[in-house]
N, C-alpha and C positions, 0 to 999 in steps of 0.2 A: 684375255683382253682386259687391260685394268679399265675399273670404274671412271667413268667420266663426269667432272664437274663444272659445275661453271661458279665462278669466284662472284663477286660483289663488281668489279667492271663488267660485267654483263646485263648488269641491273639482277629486277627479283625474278625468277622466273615463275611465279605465280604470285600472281596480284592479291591473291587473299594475304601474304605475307606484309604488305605495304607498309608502312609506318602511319602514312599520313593516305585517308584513304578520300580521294577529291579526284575532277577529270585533270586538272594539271597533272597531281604524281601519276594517275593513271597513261595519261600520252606522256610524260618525259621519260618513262618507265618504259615503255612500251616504243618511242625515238631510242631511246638507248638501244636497245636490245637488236633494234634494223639495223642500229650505225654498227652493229658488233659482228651481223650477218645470224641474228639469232632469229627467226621469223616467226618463231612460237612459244607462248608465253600462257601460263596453265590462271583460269580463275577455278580452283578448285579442281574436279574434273572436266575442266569446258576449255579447248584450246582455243585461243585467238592466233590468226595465223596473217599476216602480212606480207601481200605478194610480191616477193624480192624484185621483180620483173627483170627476173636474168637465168641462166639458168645455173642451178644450184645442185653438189653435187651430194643429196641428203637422201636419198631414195632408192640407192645400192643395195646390194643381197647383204654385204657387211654392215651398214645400217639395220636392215631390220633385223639381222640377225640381234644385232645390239640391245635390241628392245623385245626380242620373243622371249616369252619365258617371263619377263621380269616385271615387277611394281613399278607402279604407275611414275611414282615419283623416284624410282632408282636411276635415273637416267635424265639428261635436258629434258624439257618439253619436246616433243615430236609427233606428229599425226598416228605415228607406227604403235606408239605406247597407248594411246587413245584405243586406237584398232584393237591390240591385243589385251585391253582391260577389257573393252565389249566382247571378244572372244570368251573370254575364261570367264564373263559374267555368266555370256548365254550356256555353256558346256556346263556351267554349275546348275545355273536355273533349271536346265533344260527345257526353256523356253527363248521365244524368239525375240529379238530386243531391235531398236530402234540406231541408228545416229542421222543427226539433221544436223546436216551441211547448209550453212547459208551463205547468203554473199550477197 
């Protein structure tokens, strides 16, 4: 399966890239990226996620396959890639690690 990218019409897909770093480029950044059907958007390692309120069809066995294995940032942003950097954190540490879901 070839690499998947997302171009400059997608906006950034992480906010620490920004040019101009204020809450406007932060929401028009972040408006771009919904109108595009992109609903996650990386500040660093920390996903911001925007609930499409539809249903989306990003949560397939081919999706995660797309993101097991691989760097955090090889890949769009996705919950999946979050997931499997905490995995390969905690299996290195061998210790138990955290993620905090808010909303």
């Amino acid at each position: 399966m070839a690499a998947i990218h997302e171009g400059p019409e997608f906006g950034v897909g992480d906010f620490v890239l920004l040019e101009k770093v204020d809450m406007e480029s932060f929401m028009e950044n972040l408006k771009l990226r919904f109108q595009k059907g992109k609903i996650y958007t990386y500040i660093g390692e920390v996903v911001v996620s925007v609930n499409p309120y539809r249903t989306m069809n990003i949560y397939d066995k081919d999706t995660i396959d797309m993101y097991k294995g691989r760097e955090i940032y090889e890949r769009p942003p996705h919950i999946f890639a979050i997931a499997d950097a905490a995995y390969k954190a905690m299996k290195r540490r061998g210790k138990d690690t955290c993620i905090v879901i808010s909303g």
